[in-house]
C-alpha positions as CSV (number, residue, x, y, z in Angstrom):
1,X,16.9,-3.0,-1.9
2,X,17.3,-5.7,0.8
3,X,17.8,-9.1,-0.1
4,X,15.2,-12.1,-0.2
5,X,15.0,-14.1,3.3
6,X,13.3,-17.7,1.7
7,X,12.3,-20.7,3.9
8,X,14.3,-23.8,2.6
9,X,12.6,-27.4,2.2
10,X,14.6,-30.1,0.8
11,X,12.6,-33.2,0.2
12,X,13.9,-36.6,0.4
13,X,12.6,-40.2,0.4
14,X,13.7,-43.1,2.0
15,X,14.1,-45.4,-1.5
16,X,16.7,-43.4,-2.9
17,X,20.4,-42.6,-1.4
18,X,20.6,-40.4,1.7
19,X,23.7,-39.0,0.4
20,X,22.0,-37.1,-2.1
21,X,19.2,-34.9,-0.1
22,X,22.6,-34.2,2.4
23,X,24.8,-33.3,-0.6
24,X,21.5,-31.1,-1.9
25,X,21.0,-29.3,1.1
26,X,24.6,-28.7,1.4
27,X,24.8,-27.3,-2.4
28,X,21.6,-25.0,-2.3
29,X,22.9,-23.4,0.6
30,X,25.9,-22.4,-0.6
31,X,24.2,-21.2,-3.7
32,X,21.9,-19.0,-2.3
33,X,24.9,-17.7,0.0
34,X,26.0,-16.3,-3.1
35,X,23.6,-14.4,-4.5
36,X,23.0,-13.0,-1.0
37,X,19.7,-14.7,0.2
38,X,18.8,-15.7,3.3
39,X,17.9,-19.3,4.4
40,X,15.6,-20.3,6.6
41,X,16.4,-23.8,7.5
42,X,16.3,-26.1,10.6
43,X,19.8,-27.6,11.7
44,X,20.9,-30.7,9.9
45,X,20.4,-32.9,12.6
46,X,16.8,-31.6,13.6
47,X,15.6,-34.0,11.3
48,X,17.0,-37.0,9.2
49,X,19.8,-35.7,6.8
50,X,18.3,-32.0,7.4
51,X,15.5,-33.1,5.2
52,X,11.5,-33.2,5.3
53,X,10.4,-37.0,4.7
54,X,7.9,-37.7,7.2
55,X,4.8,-35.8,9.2
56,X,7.0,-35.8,12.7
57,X,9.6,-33.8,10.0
58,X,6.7,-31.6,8.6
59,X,5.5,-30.7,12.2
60,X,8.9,-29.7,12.9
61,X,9.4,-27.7,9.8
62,X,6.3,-26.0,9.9
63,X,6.5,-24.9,13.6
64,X,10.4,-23.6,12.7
65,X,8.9,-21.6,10.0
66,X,6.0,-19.8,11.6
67,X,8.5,-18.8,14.2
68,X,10.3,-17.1,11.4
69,X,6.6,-16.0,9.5
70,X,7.2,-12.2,9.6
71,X,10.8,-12.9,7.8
72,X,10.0,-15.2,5.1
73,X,9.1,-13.9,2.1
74,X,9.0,-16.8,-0.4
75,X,9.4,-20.7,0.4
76,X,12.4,-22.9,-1.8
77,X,11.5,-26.8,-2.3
78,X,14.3,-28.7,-3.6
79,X,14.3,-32.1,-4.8
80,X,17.4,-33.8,-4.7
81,X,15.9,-37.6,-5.4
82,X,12.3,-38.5,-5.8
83,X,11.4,-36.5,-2.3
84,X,7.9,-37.0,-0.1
85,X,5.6,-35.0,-1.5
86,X,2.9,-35.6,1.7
87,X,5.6,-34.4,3.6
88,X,6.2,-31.1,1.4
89,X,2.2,-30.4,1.4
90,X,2.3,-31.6,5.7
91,X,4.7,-28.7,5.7
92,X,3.1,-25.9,4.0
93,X,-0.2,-26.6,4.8
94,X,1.0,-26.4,8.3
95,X,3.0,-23.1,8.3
96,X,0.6,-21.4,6.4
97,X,3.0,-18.7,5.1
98,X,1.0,-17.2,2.0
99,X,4.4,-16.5,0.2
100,X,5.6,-17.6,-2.9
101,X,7.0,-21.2,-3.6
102,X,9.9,-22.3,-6.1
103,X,9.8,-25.7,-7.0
104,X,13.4,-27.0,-7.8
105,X,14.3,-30.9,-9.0
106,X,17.5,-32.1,-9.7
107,X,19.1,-33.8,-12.9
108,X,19.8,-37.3,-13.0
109,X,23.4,-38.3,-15.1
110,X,22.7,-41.5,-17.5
111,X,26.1,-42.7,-16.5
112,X,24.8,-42.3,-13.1
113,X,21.8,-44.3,-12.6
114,X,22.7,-47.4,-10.6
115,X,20.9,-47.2,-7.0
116,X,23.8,-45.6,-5.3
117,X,23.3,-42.5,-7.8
118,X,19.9,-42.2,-9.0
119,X,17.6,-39.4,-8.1
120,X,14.3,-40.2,-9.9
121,X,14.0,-36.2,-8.9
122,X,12.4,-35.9,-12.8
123,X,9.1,-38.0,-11.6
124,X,8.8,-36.7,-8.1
125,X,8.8,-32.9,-9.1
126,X,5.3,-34.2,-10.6
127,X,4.1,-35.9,-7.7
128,X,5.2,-32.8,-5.7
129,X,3.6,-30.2,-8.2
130,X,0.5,-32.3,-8.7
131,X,-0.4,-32.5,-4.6
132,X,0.7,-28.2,-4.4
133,X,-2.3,-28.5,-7.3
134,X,-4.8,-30.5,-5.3
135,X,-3.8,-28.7,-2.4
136,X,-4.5,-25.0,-4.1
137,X,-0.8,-24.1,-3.8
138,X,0.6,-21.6,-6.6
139,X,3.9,-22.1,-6.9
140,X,7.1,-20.7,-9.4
141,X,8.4,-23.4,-12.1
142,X,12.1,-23.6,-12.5
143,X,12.7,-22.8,-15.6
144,X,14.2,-26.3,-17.0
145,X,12.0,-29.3,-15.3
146,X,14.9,-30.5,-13.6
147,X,18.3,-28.9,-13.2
148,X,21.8,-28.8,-11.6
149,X,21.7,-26.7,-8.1
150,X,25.4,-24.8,-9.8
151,X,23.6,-24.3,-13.3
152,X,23.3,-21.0,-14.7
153,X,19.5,-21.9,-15.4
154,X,19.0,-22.6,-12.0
155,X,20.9,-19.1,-10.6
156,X,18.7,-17.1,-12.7
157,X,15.7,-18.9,-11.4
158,X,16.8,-18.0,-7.8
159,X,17.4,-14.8,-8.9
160,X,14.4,-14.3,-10.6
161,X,12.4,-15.7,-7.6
162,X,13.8,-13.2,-5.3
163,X,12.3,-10.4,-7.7
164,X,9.6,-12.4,-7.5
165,X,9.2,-12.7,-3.6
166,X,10.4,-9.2,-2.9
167,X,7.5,-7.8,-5.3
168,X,4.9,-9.7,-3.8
169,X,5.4,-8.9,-0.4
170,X,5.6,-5.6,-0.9
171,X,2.4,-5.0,-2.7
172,X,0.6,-7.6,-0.5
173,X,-0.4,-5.0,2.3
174,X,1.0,-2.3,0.8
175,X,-0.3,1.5,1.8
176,X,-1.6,4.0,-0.9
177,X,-1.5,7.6,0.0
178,X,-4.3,9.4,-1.7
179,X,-3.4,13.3,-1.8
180,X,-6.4,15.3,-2.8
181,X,-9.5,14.7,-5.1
182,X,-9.7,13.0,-8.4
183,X,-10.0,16.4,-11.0
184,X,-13.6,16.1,-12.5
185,X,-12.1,16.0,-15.6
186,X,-10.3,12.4,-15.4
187,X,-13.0,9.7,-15.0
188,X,-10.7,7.6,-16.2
189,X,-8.9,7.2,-13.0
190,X,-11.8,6.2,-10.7
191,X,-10.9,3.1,-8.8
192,X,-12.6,0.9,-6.3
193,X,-10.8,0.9,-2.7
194,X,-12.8,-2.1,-2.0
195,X,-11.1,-4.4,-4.7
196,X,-7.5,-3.4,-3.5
197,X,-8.8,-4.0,0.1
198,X,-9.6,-7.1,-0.9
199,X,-6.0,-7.7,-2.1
200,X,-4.8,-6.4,1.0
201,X,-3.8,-3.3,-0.1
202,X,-4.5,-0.1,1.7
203,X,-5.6,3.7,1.1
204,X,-5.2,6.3,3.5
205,X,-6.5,9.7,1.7
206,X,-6.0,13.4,2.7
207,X,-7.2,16.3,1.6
208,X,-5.3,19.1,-0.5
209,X,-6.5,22.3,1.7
210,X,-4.4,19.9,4.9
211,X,-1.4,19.9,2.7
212,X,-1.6,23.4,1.5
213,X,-1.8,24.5,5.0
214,X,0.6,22.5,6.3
215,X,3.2,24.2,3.8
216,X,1.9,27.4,4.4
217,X,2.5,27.4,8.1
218,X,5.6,25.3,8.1
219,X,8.1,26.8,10.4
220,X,11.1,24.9,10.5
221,X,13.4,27.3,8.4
222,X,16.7,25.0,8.7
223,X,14.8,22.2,7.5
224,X,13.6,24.3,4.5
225,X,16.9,25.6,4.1
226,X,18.4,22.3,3.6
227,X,15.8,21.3,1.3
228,X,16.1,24.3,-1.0
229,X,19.8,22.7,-1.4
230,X,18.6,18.7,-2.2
231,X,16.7,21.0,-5.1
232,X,19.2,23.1,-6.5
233,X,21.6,20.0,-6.2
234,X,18.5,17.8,-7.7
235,X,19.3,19.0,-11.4
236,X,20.0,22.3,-12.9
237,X,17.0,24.7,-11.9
238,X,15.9,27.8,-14.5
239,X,18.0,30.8,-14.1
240,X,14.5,32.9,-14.0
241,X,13.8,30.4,-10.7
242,X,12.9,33.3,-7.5
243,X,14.0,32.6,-4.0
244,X,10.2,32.4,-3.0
245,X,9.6,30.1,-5.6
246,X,12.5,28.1,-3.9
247,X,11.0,28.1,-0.8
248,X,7.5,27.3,-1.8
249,X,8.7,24.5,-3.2
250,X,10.3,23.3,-0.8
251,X,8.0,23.9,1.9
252,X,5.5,21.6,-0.1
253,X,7.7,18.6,-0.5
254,X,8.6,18.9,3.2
255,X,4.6,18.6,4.1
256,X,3.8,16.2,2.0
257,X,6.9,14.2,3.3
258,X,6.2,14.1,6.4
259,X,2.2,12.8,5.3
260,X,3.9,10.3,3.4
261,X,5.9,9.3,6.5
262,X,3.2,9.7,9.6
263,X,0.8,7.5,7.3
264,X,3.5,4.9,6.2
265,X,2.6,5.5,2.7
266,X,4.8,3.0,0.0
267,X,3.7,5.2,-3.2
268,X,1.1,8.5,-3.4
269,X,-1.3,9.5,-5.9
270,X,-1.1,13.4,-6.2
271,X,-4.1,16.2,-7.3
272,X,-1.2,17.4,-9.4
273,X,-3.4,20.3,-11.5
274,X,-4.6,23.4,-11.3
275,X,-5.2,23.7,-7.8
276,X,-1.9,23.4,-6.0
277,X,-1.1,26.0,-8.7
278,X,-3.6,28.3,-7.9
279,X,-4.2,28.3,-3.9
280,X,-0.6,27.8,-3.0
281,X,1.7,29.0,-6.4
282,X,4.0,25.8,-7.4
283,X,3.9,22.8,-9.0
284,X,3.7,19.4,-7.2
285,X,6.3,17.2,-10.0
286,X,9.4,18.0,-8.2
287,X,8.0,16.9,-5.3
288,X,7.1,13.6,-7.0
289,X,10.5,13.7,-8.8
290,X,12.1,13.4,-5.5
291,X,10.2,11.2,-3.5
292,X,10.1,8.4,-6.5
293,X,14.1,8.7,-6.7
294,X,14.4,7.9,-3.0
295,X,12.0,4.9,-3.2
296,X,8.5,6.2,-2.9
297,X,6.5,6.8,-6.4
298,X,4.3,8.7,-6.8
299,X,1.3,9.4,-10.2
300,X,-0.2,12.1,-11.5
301,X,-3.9,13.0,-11.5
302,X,-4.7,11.0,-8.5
303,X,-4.3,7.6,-10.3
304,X,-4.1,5.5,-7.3
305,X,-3.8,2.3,-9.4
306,X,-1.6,4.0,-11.1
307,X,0.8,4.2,-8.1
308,X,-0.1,0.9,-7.2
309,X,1.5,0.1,-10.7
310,X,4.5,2.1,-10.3
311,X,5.7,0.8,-6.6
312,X,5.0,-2.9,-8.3
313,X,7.1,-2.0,-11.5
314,X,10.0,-0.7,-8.9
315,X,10.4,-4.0,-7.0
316,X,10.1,-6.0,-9.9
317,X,13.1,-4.2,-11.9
318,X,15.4,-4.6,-8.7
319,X,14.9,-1.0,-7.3
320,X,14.6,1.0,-10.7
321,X,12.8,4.5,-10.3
322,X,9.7,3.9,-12.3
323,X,8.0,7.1,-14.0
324,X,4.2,8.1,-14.8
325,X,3.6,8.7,-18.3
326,X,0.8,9.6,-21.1
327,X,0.4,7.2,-24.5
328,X,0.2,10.6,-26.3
329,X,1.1,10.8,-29.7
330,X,1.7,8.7,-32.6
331,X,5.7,9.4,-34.2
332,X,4.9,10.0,-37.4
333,X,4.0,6.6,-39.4
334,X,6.3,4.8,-37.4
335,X,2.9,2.8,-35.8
336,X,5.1,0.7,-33.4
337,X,6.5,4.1,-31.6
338,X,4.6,6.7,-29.7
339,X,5.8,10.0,-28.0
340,X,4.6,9.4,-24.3
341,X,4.4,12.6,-22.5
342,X,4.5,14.4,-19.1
343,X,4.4,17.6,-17.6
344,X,6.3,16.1,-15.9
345,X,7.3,14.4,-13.0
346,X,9.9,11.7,-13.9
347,X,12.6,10.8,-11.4
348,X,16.4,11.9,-12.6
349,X,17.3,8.2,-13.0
350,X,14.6,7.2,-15.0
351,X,14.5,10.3,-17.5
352,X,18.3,9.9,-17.5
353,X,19.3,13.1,-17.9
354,X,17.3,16.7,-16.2
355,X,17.6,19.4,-19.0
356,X,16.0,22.0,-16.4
357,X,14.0,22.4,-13.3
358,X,11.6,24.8,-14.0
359,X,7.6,26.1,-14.8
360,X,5.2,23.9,-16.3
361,X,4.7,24.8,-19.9
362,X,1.0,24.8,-21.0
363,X,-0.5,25.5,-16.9
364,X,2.2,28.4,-16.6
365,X,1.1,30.0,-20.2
366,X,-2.1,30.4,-18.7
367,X,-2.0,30.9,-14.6
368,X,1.0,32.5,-14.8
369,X,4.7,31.2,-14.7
370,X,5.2,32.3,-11.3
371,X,2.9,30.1,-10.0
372,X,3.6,26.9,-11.9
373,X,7.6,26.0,-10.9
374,X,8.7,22.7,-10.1
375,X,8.2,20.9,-13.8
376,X,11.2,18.7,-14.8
377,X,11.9,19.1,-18.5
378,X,14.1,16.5,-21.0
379,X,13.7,13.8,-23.0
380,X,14.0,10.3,-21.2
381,X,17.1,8.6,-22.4
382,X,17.4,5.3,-24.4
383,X,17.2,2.0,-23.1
384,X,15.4,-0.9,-22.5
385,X,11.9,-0.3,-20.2
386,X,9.0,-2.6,-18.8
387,X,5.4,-0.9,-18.9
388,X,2.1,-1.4,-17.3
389,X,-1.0,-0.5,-15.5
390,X,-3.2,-1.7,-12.7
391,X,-6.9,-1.0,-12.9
392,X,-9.8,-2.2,-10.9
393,X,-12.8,-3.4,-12.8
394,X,-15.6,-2.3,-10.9
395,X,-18.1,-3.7,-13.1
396,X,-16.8,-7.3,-13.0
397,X,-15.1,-6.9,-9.3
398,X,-11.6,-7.7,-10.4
399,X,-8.1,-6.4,-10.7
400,X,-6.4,-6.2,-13.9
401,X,-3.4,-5.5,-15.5
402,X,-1.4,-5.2,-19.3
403,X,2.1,-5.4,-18.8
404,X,5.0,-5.6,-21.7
405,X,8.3,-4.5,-22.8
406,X,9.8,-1.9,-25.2
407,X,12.3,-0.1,-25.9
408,X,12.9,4.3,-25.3
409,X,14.6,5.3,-28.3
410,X,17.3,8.0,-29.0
411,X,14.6,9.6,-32.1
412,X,14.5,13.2,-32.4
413,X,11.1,15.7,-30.7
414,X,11.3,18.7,-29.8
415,X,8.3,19.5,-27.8
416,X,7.3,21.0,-23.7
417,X,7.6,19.1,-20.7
418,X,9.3,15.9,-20.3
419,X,8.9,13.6,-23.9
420,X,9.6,9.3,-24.0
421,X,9.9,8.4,-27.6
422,X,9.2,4.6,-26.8
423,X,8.7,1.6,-29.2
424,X,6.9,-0.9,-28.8
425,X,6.6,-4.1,-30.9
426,X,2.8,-4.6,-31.8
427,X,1.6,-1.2,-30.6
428,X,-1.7,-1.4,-32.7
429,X,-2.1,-4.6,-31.0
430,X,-1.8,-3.3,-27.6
431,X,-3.9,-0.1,-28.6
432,X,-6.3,-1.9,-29.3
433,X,-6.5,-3.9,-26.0
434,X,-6.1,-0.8,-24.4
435,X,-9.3,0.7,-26.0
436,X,-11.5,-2.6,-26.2
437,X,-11.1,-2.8,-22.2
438,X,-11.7,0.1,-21.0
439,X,-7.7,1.3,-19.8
440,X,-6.6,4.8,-19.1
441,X,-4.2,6.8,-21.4
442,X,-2.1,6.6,-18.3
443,X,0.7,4.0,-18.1
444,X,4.0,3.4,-15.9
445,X,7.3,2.5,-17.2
446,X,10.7,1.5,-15.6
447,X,14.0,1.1,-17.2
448,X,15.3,-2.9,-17.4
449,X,12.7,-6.0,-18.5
450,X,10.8,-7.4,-15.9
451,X,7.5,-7.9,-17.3
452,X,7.5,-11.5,-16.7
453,X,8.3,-11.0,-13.0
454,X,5.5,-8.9,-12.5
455,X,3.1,-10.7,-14.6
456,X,3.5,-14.1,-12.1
457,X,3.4,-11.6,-9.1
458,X,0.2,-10.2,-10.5
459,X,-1.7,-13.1,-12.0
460,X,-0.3,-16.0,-9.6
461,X,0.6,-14.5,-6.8
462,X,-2.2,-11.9,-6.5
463,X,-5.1,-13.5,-8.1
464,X,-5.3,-10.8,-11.2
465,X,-6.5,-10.5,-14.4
466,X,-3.2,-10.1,-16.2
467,X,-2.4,-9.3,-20.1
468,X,1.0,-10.0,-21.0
469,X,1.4,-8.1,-24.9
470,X,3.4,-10.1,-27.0
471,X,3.4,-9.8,-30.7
C-alpha cells in the first residue's frame, strides 16, 4: 500500500518563543520523513517561521492546500507553544478538505518554563479542540494530551493516523461491484444503495447471464493459458481436477476481471450458489480467492455490505487480505470460541495455508462434482484477527457496524470446506448484539488488530452507528 500524503499546520502565537514553532516544524518533518509520509507544507518563509498565526497566514495555507486537495488525505496540526487557534479553524474552514485531522501538542519541561522555553501547548490544544468543536470539525486525539514530536507515543499516533487516513479515503467514494442477484434464500443480505450513496459510496451491478456469457465466449486462449498457470501455481489443485475444469475456471475469473476493471470496482459481491454451478459448471471462490489476494475483496452471497466491510478491514490492517466468513457453530462448551465456516473463498494469506484447490463439498454432493471446482479447502491458521460487519439499517436510515478482536486458534476440526476455529472474548455478549439488532450470520475477519482504526474511520469519520465489543 502507498503511503499517507498529510497537509501539515503548525500553529504558533506570537506570546510565546518563535524558536519553538521553527524547531517544531523542523522536528515533525523529519519525523514523518521517517515513517514515509508525505508533507504537505508551504516553504518556511511563506509565512512567519513557516507557521499559521494570523488570517493573511490562513489564506495562504488554505489556498496551498486546495492546490494539493486531490493528494491530501488527512490534515496534521501541531502545537509547539500555545498556537492560534482562529488561525487553525481560518485554515480549515477555508480549504475545505473533508479529510481527517490529528491534533498534536507539545510537552512543556518543568525545568523549562521561564519565557524563553515555555510552550503553554497543554492549554492551547483545548482552545484549538474546543473551536474544531464549535466549528463541527472531527478530528483524531493524540493519544497522550501533549507529547514529544520523537516520543514513541507520538510515532504510533502518526502511524496510526496514516491507517486512519488511508482507510477513509478509500471507502469515502469507494465503488461496489454487484455480480448477480441476491439468492431468495438470504434476506439477510438486503441493503439499501441509497444509504451508502449517501456516504459516498457507489454500486455498479451486473447481471450473472453477462458474466456467464462473457466466459463462455472468451476467446483469448493465451490469456487463458496463462491463467490456468496463476491457478495451478495459486495452491495445490485436486489430482481429480480435468483440463476443462481448468479452463472454465479460468475463463470465469478472466471475465469477471476484466468487469471488475472496466467498472473500477474496489471490492465485488458475488451470486456465488447454485447458479454459476449449474448454467456454466464451476465454482466462483477461486475466483474470489484471487482477486482478494491481489487487493480486491470480494463476499459471498451477494453481501454488498459485506464487501464494503472487507475492503475497510483491508486498509485498516495495513494491506491484510481480509476473508468472508459464517458464525457457524459453537466448539463444544468452549462458549467464547466458534468454528466459522466457508465453502470457501478465503485468500491464501489469510487462511495461511491452501490444503487443496478443489470441488465444493455439500453443492458438488448434489449437482455433481464436475460442476462445482474452484472451492479452497483448509483450516485458517493461528493468529491474531480484527472482525466486523457493515449493515445498512433501512428502517432507521443509518449505517452500522460491530467491530472487535479475537484470536484464530490452532484447536482441532475436522470438517468440509474451509474451517476458522476463532475465539472471542465475550462471545455470548457479542451474540447477543448480533441477534438483538438484526445482523447477518455473515462477518469479515483480517489477520492483525485494527479494530480501533476502523471504529474512528467508521463512527468519526463516516458518520456511523458503530459497536465496538469489549468485554
Amino acid at each position: 500500500m502507498s503511503k499517507a500524503t498529510v497537509a501539515v499546520i503548525v500553529g504558533t502565537r506570537g506570546f510565546f518563543p518563535s524558536s519553538l514553532a521553527t524547531e517544531g516544524r523542523k522536528d515533525l518533518l523529519a519525523a514523518l520523513k521517517q515513517l514515509d509520509i508525505d508533507p504537505i507544507i508551504m516553504p518556511e518563509d511563506a509565512t512567519p517561521y513557516g507557521a499559521v498565526e494570523t488570517l493573511a497566514d490562513a489564506k495562504k495555507y488554505a489556498a496551498y492546500f486546495s492546490q494539493h486537495r486531490d493528494s491530501i488525505e488527512g490534515i496534521i496540526i501541531s502545537l509547539p507553544n500555545f498556537g492560534d487557534e482562529l488561525g487553525i479553524i481560518e485554515t480549515l474552514s477555508r480549504a475545505k478538505l473533508n479529510v481527517p485531522l490529528l491534533v498534536q501538542a507539545c510537552d512543556d519541561t518543568v525545568s523549562k518554563m521561564d519565557l524563553a522555553h515555555r510552550r503553554d501547548s497543554f492549554c492551547g490544544k483545548l482552545s484549538v479542540c474546543a473551536n474544531l468543536d464549535q466549528h463541527g470539525f472531527d478530528f483524531t486525539n493524540t493519544t497522550l494530551h501533549t507529547c514529544a514530536i520523537d516520543s514513541q507515543e507520538f510515532t504510533s499516533d502518526l502511524e496510526r493516523f496514516a491507517l486512519i487516513c488511508k482507510t477513509y479515503n478509500n471507502l469515502n467514494g469507494a465503488r461496489l461491484g454487484m455480480i448477480g442477484q441476491r439468492p431468495d434464500a438470504f434476506n439477510t443480505v438486503r441493503f439499501s444503495e441509497k444509504l451508502l450513496e449517501a456516504s459516498n459510496i457507489h454500486v455498479s451491478t451486473v447481471d450473472l447471464s453477462t458474466i456467464i456469457f462473457g466466459a463462455l465466449n472468451w476467446s483469448d486462449t493465451e490469456a487463458v493459458k496463462s491463467k490456468i498457470k496463476d491457478i495451478t501455481g495459486y495452491g495445490p489443485v485436486d489430482d481429480a481436477t480435468t483440463n476443462e475444469q481448468l479452463e472454465k475456471q479460468a475463463k470465469l475469473i478472466l471475465t469477471i476481471e476484466k468487469w471488475v476493471e472496466d467498472n473500477e470496482c474496489d471490492a465485488t459481491a458475488i451470486q456465488c450458489w447454485d447458479s454459476i454451478q449449474k448454467n456454466y459448471g464451476c465454482a466462483t471462490c477461486l475466483c474470489m480467492s484471487m482477486m482478494g489476494e491481489n487487493g480486491k475483496p470480494s463476499a459471498c452471497e451477494v453481501d454488498v455490505t459485506g464487501a464494503l466491510t472487507m475492503l475497510a478491514l483491508r486498509y485498516a490492517s495495513g494491506g491484510n487480505a481480509p476473508g468472508y466468513l459464517d458464525w457457524n457453530n459453537n466448539y463444544n462448551d468452549e462458549r467464547d470460541k466458534c468454528v466459522n465456516i466457508h465453502c470457501s473463498n478465503y485468500p491464501k494469506s489469510f487462511i495461511g495455508k491452501i490444503d487443496t484447490i478443489g470441488n465444493l463439498d455439500i453443492l458438488g454432493a448434489s449437482l455433481g462434482e464436475d460442476r462445482c471446482f474452484g472451492a479452497i479447502k483448509g483450516v485458517v491458521q493461528p493468529g491474531p484477527m480484527t472482525y466486523a460487519k457493515i449493515s445498512t439499517d433501512d428502517l432507521n436510515g443509518t449505517v452500522r457496524m460491530y467491530v472487535g478482536e479475537g484470536e484464530f486458534t490452532n484447536d482441532p476440526i475436522n470438517t468440509a470446506g474451509g474451517a476458522a476455529i476463532c475465539k472471542v472474548p465475550g462471545l455470548q455478549k457479542l451474540l447477543d448484539y448480533m441477534c438483538h439488532n438484526g445482523f447477518e450470520h455473515h462477518v469479515a475477519m483480517v489477520r492483525g488488530n485494527c479494530a480501533g482504526i476502523l471504529a474512528e474511520v467508521c463512527e468519526k469519520y463516516m458518520g456511523w452507528d458503530v459497536y465496538v465489543h469489549e468485554t
